[in-house]
PDB file of the backbone (N, CA, C, O) and the ligand in Angstrom, with CONECT records:
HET     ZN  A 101       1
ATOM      1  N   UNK A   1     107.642  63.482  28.021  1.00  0.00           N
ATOM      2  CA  UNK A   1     106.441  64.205  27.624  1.00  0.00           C
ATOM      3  C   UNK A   1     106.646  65.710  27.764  1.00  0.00           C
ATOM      4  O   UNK A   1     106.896  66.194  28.868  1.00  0.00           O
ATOM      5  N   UNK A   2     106.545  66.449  26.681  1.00  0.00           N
ATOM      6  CA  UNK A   2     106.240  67.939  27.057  1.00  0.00           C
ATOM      7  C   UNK A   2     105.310  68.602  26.929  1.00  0.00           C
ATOM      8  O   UNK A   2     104.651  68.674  25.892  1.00  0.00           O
ATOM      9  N   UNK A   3     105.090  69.214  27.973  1.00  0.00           N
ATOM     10  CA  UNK A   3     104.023  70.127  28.471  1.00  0.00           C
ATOM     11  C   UNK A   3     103.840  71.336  27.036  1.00  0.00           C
ATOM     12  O   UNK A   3     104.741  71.985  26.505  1.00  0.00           O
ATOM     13  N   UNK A   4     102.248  71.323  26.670  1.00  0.00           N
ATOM     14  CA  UNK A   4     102.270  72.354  25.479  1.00  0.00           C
ATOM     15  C   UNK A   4     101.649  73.676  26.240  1.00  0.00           C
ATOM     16  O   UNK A   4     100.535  73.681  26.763  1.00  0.00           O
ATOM     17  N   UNK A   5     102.474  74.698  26.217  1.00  0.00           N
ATOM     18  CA  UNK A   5     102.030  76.237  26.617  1.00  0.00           C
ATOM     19  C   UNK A   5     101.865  77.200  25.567  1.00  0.00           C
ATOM     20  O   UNK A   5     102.536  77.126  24.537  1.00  0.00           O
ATOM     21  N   UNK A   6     101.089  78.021  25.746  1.00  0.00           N
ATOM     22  CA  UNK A   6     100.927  79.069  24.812  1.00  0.00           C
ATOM     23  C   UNK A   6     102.573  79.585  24.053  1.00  0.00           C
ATOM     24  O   UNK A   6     102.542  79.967  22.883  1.00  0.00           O
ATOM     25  N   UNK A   7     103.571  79.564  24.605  1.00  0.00           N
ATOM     26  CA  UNK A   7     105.058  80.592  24.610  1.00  0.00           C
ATOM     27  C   UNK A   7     105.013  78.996  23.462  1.00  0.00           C
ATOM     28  O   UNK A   7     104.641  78.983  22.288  1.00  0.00           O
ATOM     29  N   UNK A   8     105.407  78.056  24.105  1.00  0.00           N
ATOM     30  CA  UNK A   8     105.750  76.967  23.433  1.00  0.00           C
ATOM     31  C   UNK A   8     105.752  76.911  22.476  1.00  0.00           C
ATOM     32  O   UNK A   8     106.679  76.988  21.670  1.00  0.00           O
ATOM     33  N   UNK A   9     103.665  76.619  22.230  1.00  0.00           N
ATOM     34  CA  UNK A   9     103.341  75.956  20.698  1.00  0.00           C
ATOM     35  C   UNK A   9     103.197  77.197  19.599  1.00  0.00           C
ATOM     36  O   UNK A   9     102.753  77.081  18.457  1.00  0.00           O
ATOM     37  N   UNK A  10     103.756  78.602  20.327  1.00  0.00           N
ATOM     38  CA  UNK A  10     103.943  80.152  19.366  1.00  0.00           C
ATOM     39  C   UNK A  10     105.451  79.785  18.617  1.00  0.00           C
ATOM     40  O   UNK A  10     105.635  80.446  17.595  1.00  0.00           O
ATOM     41  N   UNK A  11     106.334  79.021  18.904  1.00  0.00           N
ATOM     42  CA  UNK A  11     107.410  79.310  18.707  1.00  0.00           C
ATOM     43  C   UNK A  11     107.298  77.871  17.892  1.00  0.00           C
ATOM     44  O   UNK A  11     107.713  78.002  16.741  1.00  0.00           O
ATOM     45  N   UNK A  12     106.939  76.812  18.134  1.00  0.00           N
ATOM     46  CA  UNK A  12     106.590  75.863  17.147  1.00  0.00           C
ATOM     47  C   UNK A  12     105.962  75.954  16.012  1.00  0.00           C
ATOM     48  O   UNK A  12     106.499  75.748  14.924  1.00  0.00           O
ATOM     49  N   UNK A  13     104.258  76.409  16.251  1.00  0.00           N
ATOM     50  CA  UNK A  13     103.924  76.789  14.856  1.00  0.00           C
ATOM     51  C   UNK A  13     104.669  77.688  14.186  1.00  0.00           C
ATOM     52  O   UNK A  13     104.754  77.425  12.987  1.00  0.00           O
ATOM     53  N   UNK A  14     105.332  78.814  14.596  1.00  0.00           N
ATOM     54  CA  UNK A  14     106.470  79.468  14.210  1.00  0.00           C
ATOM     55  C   UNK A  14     107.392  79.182  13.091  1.00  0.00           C
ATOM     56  O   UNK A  14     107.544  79.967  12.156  1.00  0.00           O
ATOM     57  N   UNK A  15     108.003  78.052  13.194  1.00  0.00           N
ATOM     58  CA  UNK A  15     109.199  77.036  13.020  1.00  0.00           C
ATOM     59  C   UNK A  15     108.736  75.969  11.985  1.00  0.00           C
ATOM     60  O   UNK A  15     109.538  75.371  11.268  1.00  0.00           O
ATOM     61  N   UNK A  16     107.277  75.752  11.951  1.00  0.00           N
ATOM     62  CA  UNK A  16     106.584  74.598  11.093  1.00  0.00           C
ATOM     63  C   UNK A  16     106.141  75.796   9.759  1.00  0.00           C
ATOM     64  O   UNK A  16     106.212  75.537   8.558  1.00  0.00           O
ATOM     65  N   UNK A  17     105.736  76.975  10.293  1.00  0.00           N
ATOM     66  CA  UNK A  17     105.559  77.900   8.643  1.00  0.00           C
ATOM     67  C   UNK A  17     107.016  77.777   8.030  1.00  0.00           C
ATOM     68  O   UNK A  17     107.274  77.508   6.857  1.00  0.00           O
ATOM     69  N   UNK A  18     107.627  77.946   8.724  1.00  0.00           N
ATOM     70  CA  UNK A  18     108.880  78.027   8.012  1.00  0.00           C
ATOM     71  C   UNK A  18     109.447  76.738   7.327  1.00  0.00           C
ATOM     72  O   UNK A  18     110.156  76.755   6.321  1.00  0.00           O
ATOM     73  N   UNK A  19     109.099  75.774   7.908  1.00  0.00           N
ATOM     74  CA  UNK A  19     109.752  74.685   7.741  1.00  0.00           C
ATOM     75  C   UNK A  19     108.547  73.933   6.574  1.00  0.00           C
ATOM     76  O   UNK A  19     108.826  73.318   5.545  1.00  0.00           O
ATOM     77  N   UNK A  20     107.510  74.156   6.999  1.00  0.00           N
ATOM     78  CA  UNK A  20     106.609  73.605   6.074  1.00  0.00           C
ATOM     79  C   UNK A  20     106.652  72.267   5.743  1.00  0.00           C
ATOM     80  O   UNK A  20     106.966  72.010   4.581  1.00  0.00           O
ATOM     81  N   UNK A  21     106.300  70.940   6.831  1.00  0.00           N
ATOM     82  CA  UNK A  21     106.662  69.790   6.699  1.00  0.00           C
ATOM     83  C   UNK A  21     104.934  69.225   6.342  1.00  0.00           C
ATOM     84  O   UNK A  21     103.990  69.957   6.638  1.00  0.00           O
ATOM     85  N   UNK A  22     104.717  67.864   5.688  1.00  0.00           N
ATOM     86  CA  UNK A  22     104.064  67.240   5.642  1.00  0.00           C
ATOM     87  C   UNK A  22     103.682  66.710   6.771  1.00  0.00           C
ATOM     88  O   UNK A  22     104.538  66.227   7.512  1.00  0.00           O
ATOM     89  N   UNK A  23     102.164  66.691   7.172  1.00  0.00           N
ATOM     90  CA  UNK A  23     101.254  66.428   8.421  1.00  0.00           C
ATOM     91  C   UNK A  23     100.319  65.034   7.430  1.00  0.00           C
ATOM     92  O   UNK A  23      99.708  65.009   6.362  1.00  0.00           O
ATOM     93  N   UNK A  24     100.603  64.176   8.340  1.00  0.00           N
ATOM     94  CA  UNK A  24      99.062  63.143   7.806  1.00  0.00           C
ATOM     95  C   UNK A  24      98.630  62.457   9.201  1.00  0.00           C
ATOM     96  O   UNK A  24      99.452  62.305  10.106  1.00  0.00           O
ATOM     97  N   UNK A  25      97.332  62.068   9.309  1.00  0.00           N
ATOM     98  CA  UNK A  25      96.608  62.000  10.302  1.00  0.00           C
ATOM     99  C   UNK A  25      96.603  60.674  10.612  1.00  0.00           C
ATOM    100  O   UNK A  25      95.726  60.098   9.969  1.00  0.00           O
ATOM    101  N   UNK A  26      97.223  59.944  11.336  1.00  0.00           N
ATOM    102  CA  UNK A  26      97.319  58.297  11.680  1.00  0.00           C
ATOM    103  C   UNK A  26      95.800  58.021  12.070  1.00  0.00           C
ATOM    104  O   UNK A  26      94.852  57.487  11.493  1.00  0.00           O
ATOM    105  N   UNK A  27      96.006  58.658  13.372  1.00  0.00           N
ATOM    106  CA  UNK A  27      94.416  58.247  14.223  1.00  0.00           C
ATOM    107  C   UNK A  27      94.238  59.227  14.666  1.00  0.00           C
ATOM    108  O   UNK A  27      95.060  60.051  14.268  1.00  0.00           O
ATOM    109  N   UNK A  28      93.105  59.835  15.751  1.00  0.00           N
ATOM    110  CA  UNK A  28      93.095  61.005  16.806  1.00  0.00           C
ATOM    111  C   UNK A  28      94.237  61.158  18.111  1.00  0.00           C
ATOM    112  O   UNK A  28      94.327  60.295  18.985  1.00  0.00           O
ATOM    113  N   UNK A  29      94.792  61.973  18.092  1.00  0.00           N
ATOM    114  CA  UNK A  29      96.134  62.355  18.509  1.00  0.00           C
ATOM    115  C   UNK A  29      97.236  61.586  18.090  1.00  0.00           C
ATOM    116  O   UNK A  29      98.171  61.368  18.861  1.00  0.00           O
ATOM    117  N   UNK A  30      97.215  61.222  17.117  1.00  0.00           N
ATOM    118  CA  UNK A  30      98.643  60.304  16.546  1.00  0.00           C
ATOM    119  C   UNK A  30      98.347  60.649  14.975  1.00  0.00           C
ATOM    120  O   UNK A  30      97.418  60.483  14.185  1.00  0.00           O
ATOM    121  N   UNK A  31      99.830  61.297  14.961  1.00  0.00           N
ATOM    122  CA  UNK A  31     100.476  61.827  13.522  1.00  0.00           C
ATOM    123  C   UNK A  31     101.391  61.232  12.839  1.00  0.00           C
ATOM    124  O   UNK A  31     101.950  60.204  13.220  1.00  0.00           O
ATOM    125  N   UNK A  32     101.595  61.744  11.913  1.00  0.00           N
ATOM    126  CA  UNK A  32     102.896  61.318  11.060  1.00  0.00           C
ATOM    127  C   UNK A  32     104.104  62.866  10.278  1.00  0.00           C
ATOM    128  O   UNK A  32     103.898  63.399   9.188  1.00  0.00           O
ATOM    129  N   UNK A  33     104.815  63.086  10.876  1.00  0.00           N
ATOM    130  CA  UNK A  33     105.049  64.021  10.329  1.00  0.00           C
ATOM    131  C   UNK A  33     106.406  64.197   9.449  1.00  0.00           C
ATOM    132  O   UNK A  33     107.390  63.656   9.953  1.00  0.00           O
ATOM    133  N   UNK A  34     106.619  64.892   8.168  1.00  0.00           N
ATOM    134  CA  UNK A  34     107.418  64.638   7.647  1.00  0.00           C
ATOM    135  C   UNK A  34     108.302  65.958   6.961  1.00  0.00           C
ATOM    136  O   UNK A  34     107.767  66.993   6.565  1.00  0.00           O
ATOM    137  N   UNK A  35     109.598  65.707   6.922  1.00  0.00           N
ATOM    138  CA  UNK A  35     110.342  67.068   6.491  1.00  0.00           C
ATOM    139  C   UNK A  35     110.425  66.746   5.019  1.00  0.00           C
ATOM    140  O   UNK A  35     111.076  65.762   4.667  1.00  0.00           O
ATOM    141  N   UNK A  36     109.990  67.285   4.394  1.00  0.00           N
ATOM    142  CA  UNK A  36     109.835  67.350   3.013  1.00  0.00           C
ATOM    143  C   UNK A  36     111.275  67.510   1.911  1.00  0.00           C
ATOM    144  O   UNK A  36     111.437  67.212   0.728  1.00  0.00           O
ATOM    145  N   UNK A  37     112.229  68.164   3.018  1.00  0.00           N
ATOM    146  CA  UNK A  37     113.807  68.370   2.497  1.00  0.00           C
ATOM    147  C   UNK A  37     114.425  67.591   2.366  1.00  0.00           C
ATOM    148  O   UNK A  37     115.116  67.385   1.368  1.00  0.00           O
ATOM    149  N   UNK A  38     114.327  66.673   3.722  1.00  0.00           N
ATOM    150  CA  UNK A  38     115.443  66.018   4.077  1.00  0.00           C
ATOM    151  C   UNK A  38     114.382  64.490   4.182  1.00  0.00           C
ATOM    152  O   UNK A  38     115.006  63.439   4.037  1.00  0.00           O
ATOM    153  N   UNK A  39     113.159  64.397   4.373  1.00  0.00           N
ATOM    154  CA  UNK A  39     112.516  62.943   4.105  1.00  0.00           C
ATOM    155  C   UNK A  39     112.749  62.259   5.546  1.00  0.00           C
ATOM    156  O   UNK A  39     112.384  61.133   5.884  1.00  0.00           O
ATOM    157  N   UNK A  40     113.531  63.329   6.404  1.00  0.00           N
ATOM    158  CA  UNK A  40     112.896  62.793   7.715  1.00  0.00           C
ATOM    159  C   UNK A  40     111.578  63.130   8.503  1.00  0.00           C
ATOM    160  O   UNK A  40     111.001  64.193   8.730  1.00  0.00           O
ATOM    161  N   UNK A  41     111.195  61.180   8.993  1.00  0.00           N
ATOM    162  CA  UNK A  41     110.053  61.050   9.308  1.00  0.00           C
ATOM    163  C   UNK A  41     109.756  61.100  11.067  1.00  0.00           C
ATOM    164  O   UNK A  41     110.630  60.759  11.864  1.00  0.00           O
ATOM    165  N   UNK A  42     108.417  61.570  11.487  1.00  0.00           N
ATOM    166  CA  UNK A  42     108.432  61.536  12.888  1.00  0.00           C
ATOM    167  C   UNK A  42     106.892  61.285  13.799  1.00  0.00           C
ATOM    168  O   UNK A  42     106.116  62.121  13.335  1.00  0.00           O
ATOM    169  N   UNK A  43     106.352  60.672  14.622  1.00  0.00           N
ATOM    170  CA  UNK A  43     105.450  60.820  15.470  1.00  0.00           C
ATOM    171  C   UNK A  43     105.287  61.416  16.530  1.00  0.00           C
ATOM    172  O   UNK A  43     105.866  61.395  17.616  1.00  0.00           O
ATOM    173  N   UNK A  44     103.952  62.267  15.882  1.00  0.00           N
ATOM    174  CA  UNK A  44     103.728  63.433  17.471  1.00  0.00           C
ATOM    175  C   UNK A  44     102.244  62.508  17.497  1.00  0.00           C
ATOM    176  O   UNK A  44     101.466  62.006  16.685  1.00  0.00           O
ATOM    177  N   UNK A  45     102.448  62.675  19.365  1.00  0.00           N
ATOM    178  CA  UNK A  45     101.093  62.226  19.753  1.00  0.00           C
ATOM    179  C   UNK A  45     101.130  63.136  21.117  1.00  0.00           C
ATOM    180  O   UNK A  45     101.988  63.741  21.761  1.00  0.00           O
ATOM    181  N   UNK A  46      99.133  62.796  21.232  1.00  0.00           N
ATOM    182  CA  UNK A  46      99.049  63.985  21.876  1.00  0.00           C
ATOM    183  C   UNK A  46      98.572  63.855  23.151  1.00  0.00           C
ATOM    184  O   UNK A  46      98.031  62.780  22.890  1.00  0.00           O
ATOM    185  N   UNK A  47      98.291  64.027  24.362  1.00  0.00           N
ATOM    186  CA  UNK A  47      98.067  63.736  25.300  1.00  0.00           C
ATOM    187  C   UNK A  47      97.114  65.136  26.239  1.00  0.00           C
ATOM    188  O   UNK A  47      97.338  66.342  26.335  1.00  0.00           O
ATOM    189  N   UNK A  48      96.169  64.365  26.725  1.00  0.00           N
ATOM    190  CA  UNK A  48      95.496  65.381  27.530  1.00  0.00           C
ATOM    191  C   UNK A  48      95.375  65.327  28.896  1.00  0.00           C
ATOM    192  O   UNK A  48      94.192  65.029  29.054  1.00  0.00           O
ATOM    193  N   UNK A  49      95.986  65.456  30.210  1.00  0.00           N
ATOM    194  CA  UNK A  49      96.173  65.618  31.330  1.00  0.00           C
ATOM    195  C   UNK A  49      95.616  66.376  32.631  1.00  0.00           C
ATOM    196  O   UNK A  49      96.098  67.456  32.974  1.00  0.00           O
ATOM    197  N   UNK A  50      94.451  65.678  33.421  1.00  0.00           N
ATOM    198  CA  UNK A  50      94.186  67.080  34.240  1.00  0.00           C
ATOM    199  C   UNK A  50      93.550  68.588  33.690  1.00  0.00           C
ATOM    200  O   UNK A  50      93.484  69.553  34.452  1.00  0.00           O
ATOM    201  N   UNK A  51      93.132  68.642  32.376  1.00  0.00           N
ATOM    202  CA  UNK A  51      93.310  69.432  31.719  1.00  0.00           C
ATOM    203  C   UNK A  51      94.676  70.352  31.134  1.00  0.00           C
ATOM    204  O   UNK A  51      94.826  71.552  30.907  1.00  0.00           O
ATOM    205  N   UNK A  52      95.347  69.457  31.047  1.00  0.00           N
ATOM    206  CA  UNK A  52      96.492  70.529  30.894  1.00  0.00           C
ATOM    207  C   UNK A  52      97.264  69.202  29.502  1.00  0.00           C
ATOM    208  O   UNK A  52      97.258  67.974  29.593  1.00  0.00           O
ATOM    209  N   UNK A  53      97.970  70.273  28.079  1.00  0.00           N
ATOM    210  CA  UNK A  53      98.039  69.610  27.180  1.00  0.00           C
ATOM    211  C   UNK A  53      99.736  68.893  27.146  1.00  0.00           C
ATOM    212  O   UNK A  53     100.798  69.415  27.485  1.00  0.00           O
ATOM    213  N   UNK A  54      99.511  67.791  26.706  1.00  0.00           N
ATOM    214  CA  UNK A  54     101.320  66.716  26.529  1.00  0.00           C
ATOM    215  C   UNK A  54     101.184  66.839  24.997  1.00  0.00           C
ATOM    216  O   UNK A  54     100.185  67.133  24.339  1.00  0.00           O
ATOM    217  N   UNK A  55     102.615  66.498  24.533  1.00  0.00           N
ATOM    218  CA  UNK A  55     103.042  66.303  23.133  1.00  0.00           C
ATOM    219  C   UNK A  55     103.638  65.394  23.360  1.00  0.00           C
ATOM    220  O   UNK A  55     103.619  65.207  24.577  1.00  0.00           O
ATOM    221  N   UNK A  56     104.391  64.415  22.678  1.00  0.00           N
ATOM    222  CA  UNK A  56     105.869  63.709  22.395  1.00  0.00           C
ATOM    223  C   UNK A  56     105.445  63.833  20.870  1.00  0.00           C
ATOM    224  O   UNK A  56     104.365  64.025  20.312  1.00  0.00           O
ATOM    225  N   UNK A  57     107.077  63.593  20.319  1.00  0.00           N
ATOM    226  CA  UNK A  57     107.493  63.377  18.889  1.00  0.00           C
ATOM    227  C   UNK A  57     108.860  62.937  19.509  1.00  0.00           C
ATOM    228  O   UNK A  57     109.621  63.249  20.424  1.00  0.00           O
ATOM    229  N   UNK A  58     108.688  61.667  18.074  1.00  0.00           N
ATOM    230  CA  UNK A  58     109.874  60.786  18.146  1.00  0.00           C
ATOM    231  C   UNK A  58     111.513  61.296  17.917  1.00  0.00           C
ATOM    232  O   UNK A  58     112.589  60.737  18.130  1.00  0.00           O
ATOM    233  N   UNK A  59     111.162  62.548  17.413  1.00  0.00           N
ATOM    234  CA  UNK A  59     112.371  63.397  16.878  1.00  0.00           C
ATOM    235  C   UNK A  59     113.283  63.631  18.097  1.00  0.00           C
ATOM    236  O   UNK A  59     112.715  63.743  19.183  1.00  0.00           O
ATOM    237  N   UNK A  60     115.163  63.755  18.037  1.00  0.00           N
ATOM    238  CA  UNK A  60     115.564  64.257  19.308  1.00  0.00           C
ATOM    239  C   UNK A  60     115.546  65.620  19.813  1.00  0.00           C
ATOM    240  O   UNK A  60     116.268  66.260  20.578  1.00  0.00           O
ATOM    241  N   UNK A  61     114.731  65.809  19.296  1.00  0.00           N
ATOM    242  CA  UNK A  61     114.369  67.577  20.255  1.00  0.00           C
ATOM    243  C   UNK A  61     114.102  67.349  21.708  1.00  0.00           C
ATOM    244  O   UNK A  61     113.327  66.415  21.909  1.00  0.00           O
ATOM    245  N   UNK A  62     114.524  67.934  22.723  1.00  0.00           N
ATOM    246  CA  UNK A  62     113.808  68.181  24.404  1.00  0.00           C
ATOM    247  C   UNK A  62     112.832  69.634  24.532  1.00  0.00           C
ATOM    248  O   UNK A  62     112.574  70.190  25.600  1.00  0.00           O
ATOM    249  N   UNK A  63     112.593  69.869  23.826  1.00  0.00           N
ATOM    250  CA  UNK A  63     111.591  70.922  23.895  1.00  0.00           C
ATOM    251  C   UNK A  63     110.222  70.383  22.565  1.00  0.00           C
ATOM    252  O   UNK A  63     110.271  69.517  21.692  1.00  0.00           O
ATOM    253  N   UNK A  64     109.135  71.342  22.950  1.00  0.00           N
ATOM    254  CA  UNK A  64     108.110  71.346  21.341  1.00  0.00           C
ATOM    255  C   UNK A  64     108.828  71.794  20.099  1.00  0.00           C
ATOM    256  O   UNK A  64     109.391  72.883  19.987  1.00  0.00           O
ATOM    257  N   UNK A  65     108.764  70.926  19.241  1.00  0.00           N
ATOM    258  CA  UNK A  65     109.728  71.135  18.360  1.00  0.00           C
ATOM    259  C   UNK A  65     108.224  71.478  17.249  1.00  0.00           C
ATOM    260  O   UNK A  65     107.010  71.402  17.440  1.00  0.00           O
ATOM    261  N   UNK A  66     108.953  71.813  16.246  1.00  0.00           N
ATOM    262  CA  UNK A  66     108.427  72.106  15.038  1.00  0.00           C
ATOM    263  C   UNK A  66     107.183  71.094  14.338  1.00  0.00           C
ATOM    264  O   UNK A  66     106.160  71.514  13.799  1.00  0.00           O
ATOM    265  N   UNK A  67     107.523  69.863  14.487  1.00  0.00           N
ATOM    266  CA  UNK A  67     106.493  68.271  14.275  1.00  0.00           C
ATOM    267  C   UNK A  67     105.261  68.962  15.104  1.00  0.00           C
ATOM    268  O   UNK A  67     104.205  69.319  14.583  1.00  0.00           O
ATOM    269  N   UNK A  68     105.571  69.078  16.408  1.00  0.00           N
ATOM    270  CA  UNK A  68     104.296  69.353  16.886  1.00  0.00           C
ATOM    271  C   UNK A  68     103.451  70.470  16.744  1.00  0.00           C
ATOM    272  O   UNK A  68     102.224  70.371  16.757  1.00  0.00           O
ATOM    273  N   UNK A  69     104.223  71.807  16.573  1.00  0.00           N
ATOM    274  CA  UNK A  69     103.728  72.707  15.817  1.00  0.00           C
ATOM    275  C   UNK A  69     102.651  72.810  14.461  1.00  0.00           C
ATOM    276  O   UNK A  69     101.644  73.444  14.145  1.00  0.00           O
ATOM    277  N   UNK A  70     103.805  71.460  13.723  1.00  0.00           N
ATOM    278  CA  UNK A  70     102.647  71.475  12.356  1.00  0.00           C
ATOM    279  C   UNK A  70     101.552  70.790  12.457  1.00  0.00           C
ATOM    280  O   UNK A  70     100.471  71.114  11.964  1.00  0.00           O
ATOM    281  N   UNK A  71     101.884  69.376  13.387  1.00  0.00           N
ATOM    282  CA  UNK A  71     100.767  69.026  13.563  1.00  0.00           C
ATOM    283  C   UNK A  71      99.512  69.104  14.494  1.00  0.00           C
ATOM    284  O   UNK A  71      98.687  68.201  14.631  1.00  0.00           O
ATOM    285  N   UNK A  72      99.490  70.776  15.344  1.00  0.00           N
ATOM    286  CA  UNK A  72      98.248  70.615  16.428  1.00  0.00           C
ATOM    287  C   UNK A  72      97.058  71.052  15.475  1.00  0.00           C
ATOM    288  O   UNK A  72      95.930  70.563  15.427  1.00  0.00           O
ATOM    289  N   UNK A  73      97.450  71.824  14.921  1.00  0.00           N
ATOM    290  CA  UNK A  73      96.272  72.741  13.887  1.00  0.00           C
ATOM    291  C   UNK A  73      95.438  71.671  13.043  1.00  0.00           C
ATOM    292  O   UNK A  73      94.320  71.914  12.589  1.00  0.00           O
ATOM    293  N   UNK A  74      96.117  70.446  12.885  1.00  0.00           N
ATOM    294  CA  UNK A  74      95.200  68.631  12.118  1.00  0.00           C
ATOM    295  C   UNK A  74      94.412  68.313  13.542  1.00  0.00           C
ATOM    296  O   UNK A  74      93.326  67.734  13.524  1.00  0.00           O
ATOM    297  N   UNK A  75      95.125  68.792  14.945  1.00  0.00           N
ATOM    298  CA  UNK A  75      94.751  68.094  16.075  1.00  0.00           C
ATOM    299  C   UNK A  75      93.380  68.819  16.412  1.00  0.00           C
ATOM    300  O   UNK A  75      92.372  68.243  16.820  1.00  0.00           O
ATOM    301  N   UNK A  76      93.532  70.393  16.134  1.00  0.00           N
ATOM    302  CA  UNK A  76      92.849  71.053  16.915  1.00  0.00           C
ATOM    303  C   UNK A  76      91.507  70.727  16.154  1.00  0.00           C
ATOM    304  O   UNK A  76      90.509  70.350  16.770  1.00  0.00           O
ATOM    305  N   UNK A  77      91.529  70.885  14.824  1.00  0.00           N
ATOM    306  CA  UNK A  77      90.421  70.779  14.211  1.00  0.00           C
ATOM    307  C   UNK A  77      89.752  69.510  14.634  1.00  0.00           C
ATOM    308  O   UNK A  77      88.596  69.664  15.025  1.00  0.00           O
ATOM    309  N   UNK A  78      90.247  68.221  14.643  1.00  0.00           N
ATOM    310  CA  UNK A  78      89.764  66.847  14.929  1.00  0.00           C
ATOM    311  C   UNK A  78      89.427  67.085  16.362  1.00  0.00           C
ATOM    312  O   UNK A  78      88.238  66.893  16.614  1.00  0.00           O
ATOM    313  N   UNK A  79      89.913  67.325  17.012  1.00  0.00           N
ATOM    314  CA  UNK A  79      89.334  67.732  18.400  1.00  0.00           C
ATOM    315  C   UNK A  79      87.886  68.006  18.590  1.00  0.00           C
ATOM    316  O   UNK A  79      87.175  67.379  19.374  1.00  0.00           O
ATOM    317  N   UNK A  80      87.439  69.111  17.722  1.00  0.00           N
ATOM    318  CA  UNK A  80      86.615  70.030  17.417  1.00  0.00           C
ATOM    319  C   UNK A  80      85.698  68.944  17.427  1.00  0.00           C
ATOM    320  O   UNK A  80      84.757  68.873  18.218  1.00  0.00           O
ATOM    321  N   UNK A  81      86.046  67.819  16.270  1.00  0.00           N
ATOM    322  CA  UNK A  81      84.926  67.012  15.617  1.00  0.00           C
ATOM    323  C   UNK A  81      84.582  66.280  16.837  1.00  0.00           C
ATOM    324  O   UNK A  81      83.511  66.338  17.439  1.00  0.00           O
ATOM    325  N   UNK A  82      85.748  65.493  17.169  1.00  0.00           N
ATOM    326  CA  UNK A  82      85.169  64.589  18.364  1.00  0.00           C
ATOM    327  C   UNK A  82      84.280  65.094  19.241  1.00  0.00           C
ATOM    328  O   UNK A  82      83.292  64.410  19.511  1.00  0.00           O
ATOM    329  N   UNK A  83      84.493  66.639  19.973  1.00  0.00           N
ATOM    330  CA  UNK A  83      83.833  66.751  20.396  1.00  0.00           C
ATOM    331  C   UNK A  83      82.193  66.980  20.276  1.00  0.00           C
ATOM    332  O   UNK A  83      81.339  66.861  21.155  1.00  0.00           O
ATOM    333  N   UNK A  84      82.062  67.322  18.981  1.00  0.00           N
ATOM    334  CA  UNK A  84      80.755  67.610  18.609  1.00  0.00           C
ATOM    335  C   UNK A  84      79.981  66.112  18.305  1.00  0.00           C
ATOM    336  O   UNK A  84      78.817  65.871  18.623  1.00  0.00           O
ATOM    337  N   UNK A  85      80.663  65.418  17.798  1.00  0.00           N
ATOM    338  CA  UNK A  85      80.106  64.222  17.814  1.00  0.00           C
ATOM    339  C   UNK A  85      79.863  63.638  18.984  1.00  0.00           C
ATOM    340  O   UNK A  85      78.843  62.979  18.783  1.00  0.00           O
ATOM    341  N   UNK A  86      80.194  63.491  20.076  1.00  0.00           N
ATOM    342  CA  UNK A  86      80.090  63.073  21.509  1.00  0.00           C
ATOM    343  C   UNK A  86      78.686  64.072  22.366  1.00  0.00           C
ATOM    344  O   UNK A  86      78.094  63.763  23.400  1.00  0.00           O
ATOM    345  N   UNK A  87      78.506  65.152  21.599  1.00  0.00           N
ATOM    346  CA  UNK A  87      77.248  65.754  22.246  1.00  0.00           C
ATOM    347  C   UNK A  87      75.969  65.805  22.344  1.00  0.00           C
ATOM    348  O   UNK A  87      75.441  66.583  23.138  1.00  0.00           O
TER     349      UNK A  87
HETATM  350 ZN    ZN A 101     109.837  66.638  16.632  1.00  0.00          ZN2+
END
């Protein structure tokens, strides 16, 4: 599991403009993410801890890689919803 920090998910979303992969929304915190070049596929899911935020993606990266980058901005917004719906 890696820990998502501000330095982190700057250098991820970073890496996902550039890379510009396909995001589709499985469920709430579970993605599908895809490199559009090369047609490799991957799952980021998301985890909330203590208050403090987890990622995994199936990809072999050991750091926040790019998948998770593209996909928090699908997360953050759905977030948003859940929460408003729950109030
Ligand atoms: Zn990845």
């Amino acid at each position: 599991m890696l820990e998502i920090t501000k330095e982190s998910i700057e250098k991820a979303i970073e890496k996902a403009r550039i890379t510009k992969p396909k995001v589709k929304v499985i469920q709430f915190r579970l993605y599908n993410v895809t490199n559009k070049t090369t047609g490799a596929n991957y799952e980021v899911t998301f985890t909330k801890i203590a208050g403090r935020k987890f990622a995994d993606c199936t990809c072999p990266a050991t750091k926040v890689c790019y998948h998770i980058g593209a996909s928090i901005g699908a997360h953050i917004v759905l977030a948003e919803q859940m929460s408003r719906q729950t109030v």
